[in-house]
C-alpha positions in Angstrom: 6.1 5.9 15.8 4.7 5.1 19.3 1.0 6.4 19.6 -0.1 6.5 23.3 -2.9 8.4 25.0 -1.2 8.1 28.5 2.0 10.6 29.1 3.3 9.0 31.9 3.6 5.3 31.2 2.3 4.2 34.9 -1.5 2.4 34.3 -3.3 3.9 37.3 -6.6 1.2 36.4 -8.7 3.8 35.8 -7.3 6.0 32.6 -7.7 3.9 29.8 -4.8 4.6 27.6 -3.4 2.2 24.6 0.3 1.9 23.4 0.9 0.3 19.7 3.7 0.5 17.5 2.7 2.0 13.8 5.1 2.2 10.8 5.1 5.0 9.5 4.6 5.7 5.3 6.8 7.7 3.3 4.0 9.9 1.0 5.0 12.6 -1.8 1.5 13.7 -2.5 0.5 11.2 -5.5 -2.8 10.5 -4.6 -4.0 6.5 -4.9 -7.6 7.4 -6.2 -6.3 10.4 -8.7 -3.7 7.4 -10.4 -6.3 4.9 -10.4 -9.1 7.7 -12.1 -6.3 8.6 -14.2 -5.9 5.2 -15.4 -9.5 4.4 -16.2 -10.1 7.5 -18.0 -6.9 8.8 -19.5 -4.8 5.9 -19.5 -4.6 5.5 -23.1 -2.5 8.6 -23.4 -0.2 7.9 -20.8 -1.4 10.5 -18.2 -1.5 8.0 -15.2 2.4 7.3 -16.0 3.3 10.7 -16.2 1.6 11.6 -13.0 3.2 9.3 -11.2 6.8 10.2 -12.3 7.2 7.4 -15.4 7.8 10.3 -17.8 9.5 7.6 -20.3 6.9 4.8 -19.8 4.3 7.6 -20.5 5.4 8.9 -23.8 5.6 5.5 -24.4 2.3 4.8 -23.9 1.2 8.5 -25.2 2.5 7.8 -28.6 1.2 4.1 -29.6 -2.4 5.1 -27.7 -1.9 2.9 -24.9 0.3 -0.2 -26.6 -2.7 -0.5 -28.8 -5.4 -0.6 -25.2 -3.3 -3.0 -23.7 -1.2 -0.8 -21.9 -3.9 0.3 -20.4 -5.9 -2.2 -19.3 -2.0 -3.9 -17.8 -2.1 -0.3 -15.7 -5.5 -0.1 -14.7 -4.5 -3.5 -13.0 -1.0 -2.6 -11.4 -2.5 0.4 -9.9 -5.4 -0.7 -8.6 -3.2 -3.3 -6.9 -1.1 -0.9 -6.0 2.0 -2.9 -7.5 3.2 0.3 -9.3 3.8 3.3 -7.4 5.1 6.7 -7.6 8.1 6.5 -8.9 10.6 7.8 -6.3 9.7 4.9 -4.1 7.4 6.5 -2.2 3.7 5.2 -1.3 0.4 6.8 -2.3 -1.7 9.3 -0.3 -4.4 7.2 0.8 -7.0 8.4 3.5 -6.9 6.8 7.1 -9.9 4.8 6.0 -8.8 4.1 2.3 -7.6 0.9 0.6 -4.2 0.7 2.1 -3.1 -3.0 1.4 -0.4 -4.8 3.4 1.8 -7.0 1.3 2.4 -10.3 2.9 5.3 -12.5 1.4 7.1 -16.0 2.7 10.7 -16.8 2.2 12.6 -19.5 3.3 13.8 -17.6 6.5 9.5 -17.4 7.2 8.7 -19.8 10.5 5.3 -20.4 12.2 4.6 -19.9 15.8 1.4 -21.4 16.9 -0.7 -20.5 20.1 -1.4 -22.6 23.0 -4.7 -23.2 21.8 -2.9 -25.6 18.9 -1.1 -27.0 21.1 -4.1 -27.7 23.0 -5.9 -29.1 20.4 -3.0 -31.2 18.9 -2.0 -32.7 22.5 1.7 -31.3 22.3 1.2 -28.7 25.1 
């Protein structure tokens, strides 16, 4: 998605206008802070799995009280990390000011690109 302020595309020097590409994120409705309140509170009977789709993983976790705490503490973690989501792939409701995190990863397809102020300061410019 393209969010602009200027219809026209033509920079007159006198409207200020700003053009940046966004990504936009697939949401369902499971709400980060509800999981993550979830998980504190009710955790230990599986509630936090079940509301966010793991209906087997919740039982689970519903009948041996939370693999004995455990469970629960592994979940408070994962969710508040947000490394398990809602289960049909999508991501979390999270406010435009919440606590979105951006998962940054290398691989061995992953180069750098420096600036010309390395270059500058490394005398290969």
């Amino acid at each position: 998605a393209v969010v602009s302020t200027q219809s026209t595309g033509k920079w007159d020097g006198i409207t200020e206008a700003f053009k940046r590409e966004e990504p936009c994120r697939y949401v369902t409705g499971c709400d980060y802070r509800t999981a993550l309140v979830l998980s504190v509170f009710l955790g230990m009977f599986g509630i936090d799995r079940f509301y966010l789709g793991y209906y087997a993983i919740g039982l689970l976790k519903f009948c041996t009280f939370g693999f004995f705490l455990l469970g629960q503490l592994v979940d408070i973690i994962l969710i508040a990390t947000q490394t398990v989501g809602p289960a049909d792939g999508s991501d979390y409701y999270i406010g435009y000011y919440g606590p979105i995190l951006n998962r940054v990863h290398m691989e061995n397809h992953t180069y750098f690109q420096y600036g010309s102020y390395y270059y500058k300061q490394h005398g290969e410019l």
